[in-house]
ChimeraX commands (.cxc) that place a marker at each C-alpha (Angstrom):
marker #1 position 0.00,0.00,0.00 radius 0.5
marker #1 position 1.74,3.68,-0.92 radius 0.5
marker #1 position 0.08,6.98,-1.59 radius 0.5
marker #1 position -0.85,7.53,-5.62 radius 0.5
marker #1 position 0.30,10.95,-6.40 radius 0.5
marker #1 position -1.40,11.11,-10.00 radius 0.5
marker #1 position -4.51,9.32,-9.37 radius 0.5
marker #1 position -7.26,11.83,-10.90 radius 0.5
marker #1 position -9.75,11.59,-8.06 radius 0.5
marker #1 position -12.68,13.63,-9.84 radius 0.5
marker #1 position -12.89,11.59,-12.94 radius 0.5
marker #1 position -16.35,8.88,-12.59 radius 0.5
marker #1 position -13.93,6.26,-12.81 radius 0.5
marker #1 position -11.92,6.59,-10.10 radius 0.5
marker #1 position -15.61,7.53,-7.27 radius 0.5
marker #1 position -18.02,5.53,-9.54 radius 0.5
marker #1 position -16.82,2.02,-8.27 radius 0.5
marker #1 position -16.52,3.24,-4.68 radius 0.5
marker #1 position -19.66,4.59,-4.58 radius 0.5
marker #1 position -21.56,1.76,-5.84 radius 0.5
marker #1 position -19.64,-0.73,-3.61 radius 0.5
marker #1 position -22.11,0.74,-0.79 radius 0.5
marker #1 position -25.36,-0.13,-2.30 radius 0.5
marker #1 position -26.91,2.41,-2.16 radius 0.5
marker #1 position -29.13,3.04,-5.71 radius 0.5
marker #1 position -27.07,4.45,-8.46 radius 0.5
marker #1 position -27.93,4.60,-12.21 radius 0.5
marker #1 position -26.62,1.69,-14.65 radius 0.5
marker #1 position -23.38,3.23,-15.83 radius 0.5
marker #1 position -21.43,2.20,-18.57 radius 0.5
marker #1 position -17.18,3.71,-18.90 radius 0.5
marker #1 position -15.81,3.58,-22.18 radius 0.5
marker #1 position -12.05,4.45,-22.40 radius 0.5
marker #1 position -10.02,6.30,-25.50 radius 0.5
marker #1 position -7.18,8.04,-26.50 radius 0.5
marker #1 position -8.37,9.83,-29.22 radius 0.5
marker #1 position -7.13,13.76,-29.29 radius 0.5
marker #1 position -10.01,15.48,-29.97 radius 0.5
marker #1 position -8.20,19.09,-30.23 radius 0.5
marker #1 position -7.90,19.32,-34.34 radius 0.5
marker #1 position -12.39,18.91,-34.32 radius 0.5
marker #1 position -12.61,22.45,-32.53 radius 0.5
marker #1 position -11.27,23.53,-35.97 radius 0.5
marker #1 position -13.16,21.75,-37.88 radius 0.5
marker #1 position -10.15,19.31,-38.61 radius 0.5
marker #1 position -10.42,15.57,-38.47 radius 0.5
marker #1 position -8.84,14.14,-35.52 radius 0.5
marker #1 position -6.82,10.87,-35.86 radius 0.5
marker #1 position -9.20,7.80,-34.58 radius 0.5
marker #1 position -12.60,10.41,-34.04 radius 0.5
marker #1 position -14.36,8.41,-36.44 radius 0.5
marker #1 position -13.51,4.82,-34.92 radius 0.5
marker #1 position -14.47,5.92,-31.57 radius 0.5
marker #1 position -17.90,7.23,-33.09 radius 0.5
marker #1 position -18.54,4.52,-34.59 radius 0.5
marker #1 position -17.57,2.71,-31.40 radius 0.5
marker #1 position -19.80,4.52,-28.98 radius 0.5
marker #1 position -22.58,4.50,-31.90 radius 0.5
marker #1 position -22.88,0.79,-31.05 radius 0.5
marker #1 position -22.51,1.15,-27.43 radius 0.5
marker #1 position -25.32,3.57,-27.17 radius 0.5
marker #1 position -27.59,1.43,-29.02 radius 0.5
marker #1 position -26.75,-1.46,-26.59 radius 0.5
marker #1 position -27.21,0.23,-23.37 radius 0.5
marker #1 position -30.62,1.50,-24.73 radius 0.5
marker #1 position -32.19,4.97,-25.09 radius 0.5
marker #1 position -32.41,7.54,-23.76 radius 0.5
marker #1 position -29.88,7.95,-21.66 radius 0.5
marker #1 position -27.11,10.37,-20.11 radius 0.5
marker #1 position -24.19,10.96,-21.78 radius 0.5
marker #1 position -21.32,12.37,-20.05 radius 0.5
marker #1 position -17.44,12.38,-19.87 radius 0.5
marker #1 position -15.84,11.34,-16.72 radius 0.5
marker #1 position -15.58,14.66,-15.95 radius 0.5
marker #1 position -18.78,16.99,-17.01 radius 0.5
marker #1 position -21.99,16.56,-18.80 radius 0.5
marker #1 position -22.51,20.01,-19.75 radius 0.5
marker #1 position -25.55,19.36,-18.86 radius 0.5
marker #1 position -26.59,23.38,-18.75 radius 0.5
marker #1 position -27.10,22.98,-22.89 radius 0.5
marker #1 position -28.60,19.37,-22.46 radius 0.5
marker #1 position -29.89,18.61,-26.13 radius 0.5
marker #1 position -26.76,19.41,-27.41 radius 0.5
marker #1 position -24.71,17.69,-25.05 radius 0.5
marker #1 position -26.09,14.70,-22.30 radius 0.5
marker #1 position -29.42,14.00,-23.24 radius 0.5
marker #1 position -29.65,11.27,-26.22 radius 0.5
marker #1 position -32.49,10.41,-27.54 radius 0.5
marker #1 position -31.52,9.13,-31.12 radius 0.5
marker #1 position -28.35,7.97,-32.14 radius 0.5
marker #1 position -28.91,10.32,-35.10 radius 0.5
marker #1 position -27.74,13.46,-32.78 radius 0.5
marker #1 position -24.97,11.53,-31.41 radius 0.5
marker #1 position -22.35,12.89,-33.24 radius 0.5
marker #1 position -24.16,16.62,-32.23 radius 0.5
marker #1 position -23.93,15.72,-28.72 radius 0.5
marker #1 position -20.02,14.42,-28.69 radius 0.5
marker #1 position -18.99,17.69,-30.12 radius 0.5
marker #1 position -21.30,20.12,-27.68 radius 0.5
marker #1 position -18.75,18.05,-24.92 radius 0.5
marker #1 position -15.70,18.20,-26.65 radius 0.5
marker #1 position -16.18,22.01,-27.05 radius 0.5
marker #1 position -17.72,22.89,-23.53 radius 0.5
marker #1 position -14.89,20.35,-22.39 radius 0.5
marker #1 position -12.43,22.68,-23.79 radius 0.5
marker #1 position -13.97,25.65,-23.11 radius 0.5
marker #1 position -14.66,25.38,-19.54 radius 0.5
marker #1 position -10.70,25.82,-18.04 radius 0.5
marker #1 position -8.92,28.79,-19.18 radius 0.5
marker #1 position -5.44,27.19,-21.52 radius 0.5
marker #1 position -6.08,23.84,-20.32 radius 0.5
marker #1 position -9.22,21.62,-20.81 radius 0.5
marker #1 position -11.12,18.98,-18.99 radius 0.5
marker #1 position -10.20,15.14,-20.03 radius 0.5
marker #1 position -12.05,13.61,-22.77 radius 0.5
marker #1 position -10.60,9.91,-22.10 radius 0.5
marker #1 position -13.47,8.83,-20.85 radius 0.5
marker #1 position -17.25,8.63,-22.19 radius 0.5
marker #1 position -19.91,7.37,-19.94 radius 0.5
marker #1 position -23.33,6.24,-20.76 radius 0.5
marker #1 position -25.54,6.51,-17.92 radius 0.5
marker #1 position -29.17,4.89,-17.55 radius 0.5
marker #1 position -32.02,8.01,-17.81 radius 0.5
marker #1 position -33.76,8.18,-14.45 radius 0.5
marker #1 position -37.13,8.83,-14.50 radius 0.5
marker #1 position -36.83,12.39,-12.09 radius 0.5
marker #1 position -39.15,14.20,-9.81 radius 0.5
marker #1 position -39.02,17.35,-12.76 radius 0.5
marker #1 position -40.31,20.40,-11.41 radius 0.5
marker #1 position -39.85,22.81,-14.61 radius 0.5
marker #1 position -37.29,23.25,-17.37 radius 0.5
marker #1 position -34.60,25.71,-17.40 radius 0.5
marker #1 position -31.51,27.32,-19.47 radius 0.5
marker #1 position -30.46,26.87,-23.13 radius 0.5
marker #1 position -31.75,22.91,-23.79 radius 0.5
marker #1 position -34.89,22.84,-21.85 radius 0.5
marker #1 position -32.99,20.81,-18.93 radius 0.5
marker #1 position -34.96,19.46,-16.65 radius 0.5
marker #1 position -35.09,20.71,-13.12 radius 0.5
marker #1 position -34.92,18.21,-10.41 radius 0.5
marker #1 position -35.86,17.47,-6.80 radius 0.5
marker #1 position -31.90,17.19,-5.77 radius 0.5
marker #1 position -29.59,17.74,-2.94 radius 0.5
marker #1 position -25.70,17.91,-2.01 radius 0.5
marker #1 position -24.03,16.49,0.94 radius 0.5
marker #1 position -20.79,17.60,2.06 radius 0.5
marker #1 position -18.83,14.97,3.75 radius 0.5
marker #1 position -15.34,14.50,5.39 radius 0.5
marker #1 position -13.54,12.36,7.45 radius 0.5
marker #1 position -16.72,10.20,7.85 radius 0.5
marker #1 position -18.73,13.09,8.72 radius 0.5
marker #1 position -21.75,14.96,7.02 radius 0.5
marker #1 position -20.74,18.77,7.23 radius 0.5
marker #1 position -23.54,20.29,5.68 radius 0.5
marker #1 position -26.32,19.54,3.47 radius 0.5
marker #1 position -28.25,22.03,0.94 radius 0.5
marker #1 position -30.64,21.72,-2.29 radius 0.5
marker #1 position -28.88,21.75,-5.45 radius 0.5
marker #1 position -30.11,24.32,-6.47 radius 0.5
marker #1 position -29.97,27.55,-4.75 radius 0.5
marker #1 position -32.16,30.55,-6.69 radius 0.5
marker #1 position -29.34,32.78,-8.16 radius 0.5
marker #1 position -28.59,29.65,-10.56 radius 0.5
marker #1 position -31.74,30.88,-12.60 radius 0.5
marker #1 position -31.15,35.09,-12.42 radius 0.5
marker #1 position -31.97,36.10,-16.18 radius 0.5
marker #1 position -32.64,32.13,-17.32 radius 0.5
marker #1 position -34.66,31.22,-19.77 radius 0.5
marker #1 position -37.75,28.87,-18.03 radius 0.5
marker #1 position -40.41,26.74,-18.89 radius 0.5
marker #1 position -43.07,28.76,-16.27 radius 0.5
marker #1 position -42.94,32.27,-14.22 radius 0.5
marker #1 position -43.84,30.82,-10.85 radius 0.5
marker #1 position -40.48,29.07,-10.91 radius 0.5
marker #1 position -39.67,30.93,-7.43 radius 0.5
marker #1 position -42.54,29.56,-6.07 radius 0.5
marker #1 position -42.06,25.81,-7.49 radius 0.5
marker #1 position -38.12,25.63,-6.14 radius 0.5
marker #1 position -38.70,27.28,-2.96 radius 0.5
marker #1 position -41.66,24.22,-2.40 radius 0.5
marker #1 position -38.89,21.49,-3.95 radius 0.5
marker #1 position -36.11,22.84,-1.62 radius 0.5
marker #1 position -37.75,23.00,1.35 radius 0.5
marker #1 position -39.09,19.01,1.60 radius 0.5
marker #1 position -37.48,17.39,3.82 radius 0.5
marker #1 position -35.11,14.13,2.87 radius 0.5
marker #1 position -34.33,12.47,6.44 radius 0.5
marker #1 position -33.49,8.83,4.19 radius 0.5
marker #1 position -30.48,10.47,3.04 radius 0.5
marker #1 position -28.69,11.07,6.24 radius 0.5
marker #1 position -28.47,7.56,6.79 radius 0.5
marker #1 position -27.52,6.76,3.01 radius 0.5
marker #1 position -24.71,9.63,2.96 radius 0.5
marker #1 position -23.75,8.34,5.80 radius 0.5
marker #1 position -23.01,4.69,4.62 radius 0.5
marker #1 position -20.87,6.76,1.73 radius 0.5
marker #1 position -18.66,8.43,3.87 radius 0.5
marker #1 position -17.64,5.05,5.26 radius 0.5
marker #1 position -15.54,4.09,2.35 radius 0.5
marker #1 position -14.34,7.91,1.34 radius 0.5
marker #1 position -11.44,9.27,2.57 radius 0.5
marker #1 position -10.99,13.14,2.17 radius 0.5
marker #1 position -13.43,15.78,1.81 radius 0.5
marker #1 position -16.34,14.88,-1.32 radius 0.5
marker #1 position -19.14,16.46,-2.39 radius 0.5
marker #1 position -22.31,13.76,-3.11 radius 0.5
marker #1 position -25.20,14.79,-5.31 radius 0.5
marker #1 position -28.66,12.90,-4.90 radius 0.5
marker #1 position -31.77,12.93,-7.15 radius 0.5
marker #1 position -35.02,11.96,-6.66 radius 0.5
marker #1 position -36.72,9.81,-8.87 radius 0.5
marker #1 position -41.03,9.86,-9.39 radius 0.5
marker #1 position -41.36,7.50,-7.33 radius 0.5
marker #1 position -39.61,8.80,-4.34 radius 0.5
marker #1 position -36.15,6.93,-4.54 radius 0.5
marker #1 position -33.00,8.62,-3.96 radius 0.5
marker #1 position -30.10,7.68,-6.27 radius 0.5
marker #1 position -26.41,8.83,-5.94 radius 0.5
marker #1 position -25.73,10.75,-9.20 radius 0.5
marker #1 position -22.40,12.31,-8.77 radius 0.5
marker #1 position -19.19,13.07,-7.09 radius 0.5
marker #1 position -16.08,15.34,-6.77 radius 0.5
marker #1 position -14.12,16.84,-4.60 radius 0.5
marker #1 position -15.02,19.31,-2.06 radius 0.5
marker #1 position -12.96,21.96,-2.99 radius 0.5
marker #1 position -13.79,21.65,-6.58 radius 0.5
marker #1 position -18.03,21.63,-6.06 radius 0.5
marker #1 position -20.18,24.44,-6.15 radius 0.5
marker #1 position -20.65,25.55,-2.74 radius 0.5
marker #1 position -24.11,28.09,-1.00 radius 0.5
marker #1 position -23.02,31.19,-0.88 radius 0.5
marker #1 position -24.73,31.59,2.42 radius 0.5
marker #1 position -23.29,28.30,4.32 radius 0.5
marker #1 position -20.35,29.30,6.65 radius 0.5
marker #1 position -18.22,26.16,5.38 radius 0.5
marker #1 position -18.24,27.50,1.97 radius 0.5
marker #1 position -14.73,29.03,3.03 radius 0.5
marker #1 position -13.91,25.94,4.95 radius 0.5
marker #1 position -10.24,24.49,4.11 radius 0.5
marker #1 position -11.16,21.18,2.60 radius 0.5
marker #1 position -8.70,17.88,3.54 radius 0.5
marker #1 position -7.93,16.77,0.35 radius 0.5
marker #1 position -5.36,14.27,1.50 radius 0.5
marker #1 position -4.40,10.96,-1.20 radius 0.5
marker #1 position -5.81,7.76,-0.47 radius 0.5
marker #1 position -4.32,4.63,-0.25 radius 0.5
marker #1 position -4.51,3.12,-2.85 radius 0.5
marker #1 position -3.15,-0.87,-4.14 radius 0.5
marker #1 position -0.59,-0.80,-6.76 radius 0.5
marker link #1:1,2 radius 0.2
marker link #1:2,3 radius 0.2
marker link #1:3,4 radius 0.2
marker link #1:4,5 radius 0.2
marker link #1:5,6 radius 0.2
marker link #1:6,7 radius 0.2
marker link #1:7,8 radius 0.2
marker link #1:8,9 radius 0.2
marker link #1:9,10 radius 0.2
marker link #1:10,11 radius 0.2
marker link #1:11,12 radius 0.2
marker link #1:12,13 radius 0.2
marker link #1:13,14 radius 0.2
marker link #1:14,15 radius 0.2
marker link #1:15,16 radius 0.2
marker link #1:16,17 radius 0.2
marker link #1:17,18 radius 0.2
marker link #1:18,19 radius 0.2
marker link #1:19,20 radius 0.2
marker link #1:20,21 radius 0.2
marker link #1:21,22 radius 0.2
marker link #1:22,23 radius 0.2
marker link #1:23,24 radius 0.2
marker link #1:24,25 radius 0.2
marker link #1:25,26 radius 0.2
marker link #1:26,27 radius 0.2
marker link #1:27,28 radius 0.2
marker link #1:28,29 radius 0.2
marker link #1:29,30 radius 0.2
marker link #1:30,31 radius 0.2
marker link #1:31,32 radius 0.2
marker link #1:32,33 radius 0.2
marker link #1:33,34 radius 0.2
marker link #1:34,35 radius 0.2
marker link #1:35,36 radius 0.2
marker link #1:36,37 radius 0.2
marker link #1:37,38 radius 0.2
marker link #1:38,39 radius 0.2
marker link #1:39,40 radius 0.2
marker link #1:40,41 radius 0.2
marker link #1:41,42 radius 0.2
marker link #1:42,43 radius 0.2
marker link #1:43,44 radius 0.2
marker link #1:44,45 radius 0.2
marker link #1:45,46 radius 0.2
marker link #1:46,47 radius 0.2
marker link #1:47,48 radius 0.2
marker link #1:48,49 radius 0.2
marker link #1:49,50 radius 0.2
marker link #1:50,51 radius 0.2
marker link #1:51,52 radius 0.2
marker link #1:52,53 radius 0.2
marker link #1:53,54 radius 0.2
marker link #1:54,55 radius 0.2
marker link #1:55,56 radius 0.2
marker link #1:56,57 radius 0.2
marker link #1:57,58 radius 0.2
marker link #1:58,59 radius 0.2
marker link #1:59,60 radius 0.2
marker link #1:60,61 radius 0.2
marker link #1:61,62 radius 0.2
marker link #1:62,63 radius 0.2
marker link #1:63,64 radius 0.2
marker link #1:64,65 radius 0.2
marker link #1:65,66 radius 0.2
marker link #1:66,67 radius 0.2
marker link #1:67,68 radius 0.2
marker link #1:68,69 radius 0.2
marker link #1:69,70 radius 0.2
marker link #1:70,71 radius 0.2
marker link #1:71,72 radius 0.2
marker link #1:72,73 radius 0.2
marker link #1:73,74 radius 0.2
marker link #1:74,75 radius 0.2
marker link #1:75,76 radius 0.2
marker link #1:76,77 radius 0.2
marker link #1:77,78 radius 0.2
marker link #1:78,79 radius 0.2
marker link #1:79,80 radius 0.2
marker link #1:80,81 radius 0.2
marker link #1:81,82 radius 0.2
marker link #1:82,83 radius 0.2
marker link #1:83,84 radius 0.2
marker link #1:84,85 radius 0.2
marker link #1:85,86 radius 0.2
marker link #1:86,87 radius 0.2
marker link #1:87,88 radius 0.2
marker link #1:88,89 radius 0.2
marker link #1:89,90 radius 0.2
marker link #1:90,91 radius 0.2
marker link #1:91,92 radius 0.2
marker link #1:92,93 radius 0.2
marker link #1:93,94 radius 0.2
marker link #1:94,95 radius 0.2
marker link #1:95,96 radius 0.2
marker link #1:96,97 radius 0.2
marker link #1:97,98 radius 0.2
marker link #1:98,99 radius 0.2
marker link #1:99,100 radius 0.2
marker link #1:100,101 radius 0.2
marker link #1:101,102 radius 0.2
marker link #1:102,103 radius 0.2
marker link #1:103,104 radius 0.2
marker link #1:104,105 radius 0.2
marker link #1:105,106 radius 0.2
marker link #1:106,107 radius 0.2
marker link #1:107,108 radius 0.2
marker link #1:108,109 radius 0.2
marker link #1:109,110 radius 0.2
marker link #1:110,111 radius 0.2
marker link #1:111,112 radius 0.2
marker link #1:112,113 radius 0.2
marker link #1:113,114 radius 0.2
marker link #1:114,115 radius 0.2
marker link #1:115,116 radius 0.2
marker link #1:116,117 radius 0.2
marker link #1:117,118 radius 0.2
marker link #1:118,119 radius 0.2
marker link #1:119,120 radius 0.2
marker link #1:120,121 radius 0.2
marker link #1:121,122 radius 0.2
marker link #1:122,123 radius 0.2
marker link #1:123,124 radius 0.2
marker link #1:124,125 radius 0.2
marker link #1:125,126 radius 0.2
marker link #1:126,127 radius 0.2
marker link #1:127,128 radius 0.2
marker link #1:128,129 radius 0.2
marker link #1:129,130 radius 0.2
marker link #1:130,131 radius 0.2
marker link #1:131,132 radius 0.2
marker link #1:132,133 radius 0.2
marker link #1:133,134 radius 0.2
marker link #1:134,135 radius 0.2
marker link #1:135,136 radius 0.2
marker link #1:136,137 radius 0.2
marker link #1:137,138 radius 0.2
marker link #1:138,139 radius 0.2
marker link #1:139,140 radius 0.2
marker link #1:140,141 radius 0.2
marker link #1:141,142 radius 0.2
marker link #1:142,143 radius 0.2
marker link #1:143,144 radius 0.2
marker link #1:144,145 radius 0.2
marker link #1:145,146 radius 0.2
marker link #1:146,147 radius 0.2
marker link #1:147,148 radius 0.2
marker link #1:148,149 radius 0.2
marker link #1:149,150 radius 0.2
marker link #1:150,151 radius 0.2
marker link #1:151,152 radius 0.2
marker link #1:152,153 radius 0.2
marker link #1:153,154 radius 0.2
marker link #1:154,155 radius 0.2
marker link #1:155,156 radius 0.2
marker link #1:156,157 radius 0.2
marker link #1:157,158 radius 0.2
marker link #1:158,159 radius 0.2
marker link #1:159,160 radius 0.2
marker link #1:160,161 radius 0.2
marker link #1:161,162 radius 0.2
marker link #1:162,163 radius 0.2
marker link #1:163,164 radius 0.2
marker link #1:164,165 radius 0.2
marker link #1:165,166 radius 0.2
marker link #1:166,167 radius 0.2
marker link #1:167,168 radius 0.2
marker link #1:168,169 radius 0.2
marker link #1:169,170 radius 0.2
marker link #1:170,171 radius 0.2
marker link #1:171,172 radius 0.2
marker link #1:172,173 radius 0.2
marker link #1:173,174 radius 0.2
marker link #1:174,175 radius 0.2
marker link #1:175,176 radius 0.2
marker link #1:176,177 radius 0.2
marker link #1:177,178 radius 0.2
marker link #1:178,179 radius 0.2
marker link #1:179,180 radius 0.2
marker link #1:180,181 radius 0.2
marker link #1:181,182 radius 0.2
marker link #1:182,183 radius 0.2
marker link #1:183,184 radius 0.2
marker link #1:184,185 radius 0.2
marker link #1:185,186 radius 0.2
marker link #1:186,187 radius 0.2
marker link #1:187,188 radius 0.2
marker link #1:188,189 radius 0.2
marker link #1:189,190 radius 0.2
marker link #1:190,191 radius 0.2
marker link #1:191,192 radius 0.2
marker link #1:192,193 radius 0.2
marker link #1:193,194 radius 0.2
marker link #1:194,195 radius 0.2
marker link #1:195,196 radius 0.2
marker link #1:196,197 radius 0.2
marker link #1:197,198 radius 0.2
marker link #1:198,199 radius 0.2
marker link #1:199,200 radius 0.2
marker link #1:200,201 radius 0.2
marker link #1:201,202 radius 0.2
marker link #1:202,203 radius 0.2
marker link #1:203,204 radius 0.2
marker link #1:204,205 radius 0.2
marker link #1:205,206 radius 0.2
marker link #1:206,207 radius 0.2
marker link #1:207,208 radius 0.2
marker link #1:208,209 radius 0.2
marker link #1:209,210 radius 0.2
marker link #1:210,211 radius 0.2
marker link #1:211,212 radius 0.2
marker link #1:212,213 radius 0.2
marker link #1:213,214 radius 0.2
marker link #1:214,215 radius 0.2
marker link #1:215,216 radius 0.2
marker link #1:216,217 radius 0.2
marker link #1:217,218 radius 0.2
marker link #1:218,219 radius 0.2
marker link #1:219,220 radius 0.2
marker link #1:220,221 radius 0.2
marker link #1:221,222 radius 0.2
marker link #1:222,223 radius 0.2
marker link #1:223,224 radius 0.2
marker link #1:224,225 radius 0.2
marker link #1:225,226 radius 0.2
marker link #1:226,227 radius 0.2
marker link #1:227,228 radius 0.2
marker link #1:228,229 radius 0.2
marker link #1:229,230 radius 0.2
marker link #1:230,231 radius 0.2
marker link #1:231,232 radius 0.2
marker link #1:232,233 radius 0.2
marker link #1:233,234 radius 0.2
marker link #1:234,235 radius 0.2
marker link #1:235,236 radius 0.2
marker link #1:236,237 radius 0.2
marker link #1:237,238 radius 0.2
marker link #1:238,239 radius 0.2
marker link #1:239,240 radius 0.2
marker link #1:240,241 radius 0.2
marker link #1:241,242 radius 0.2
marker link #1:242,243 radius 0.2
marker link #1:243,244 radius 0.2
marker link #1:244,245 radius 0.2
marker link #1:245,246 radius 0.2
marker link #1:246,247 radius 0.2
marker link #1:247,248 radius 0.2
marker link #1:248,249 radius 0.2
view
């Protein structure tokens, strides 16, 4: 056992696995690897292998089944949703690679976020309140748990109002709807974020999302430091631990 200097704890394949060896629900998740550089397609360039891995993930998407969520391991820019995560026919699959690849690059000023890994993810059938931003994405009943050292250190809706100031939406009461959605109450998931934190070390943000039929399901992870914090929560200036883990090699 030694510390892993490199390991890149934020991608879904690193959390995924950990996360789903505590049982609580998570969607059916599928990780496909490459090492296709997808740089020269920004300018409109073919990029060595692009079309292989297409053609790849063309046939991977019709075997997991549609619709379904398609992300990288690190984002889903989910914000522009028809043109990025949300696949409903392969024929806009090709569409939807390229809105990631570009938000991908776009996202980190002279750097970008990995595009090694692809992840289809099963569509979950969500408690939708109302529709918001530049896709129509759906808003959904969801929370995020803060968690270190085996602790909860704060809990808080998703999504806090100021995410919607000058946003397109699908109705005008949304106020009204996400103040109702943020204030229900969730006791299950203390108990479930709880049996999380037993197998992370570190400091983590967990997102949950409720489905239609009132189930919870773990959704996403990354580290604390790195997740979108409340502005009015007094840990948002906490130091987070962000120690290595360790890990077999």
């Amino acid at each position: 056992m030694m510390n892993h200097p490199t390991i890149d704890r934020n991608a879904l394949s690193y959390w995924f696995p950990k996360l789903q060896s505590t049982g609580v629900s998570v969607p059916r998740t599928k990780i496909i690897k490459t090492d296709v550089d997808f740089w020269p397609v920004l300018d409109g360039q073919p990029a060595k292998g692009a079309d292989e891995f297409l053609a790849h993930l063309h046939k991977e998407v019709c075997d997991f089944g549609l619709p379904l969520f398609l992300r990288t391991g690190h984002t889903s820019a989910k914000h522009s949703w028809k043109n990025s995560c949300y696949i409903i026919s392969t024929v806009d699959l090709g569409k939807n690679v390229f809105g990631l690849i570009e938000y991908s690059a776009m996202v980190m000023l002279g750097s970008c976020l990995p595009w090694d890994e692809w992840v289809l993810r099963e569509f979950l059938d969500l408690d939708t309140r109302f529709t918001a931003f530049w896709g129509d994405m759906p808003i959904n009943n969801e929370r995020r748990y803060f968690i270190e050292g085996g602790e909860i250190i704060c809990r808080h809706p998703y999504w806090p109002p100021i995410a919607f100031d000058g946003v397109k939406t699908s109705t005008d009461e949304w106020q009204e709807i996400l103040e109702e959605m943020n204030s229900e109450e969730a006791p299950e998931l203390e108990e479930l974020t709880m049996r999380v934190t037993s197998v992370f070390k570190g400091a983590w943000s967990l997102d949950w999302a409720k489905t239609k039929n009132g189930d919870w399901y773990a959704i996403d992870m990354a580290l604390a430091g790195d997740s979108y914090h409340w502005q009015e929560c007094p840990n948002k200036t906490r130091t987070w631990n962000h120690f290595e883990e360790e890990l077999e090699v």
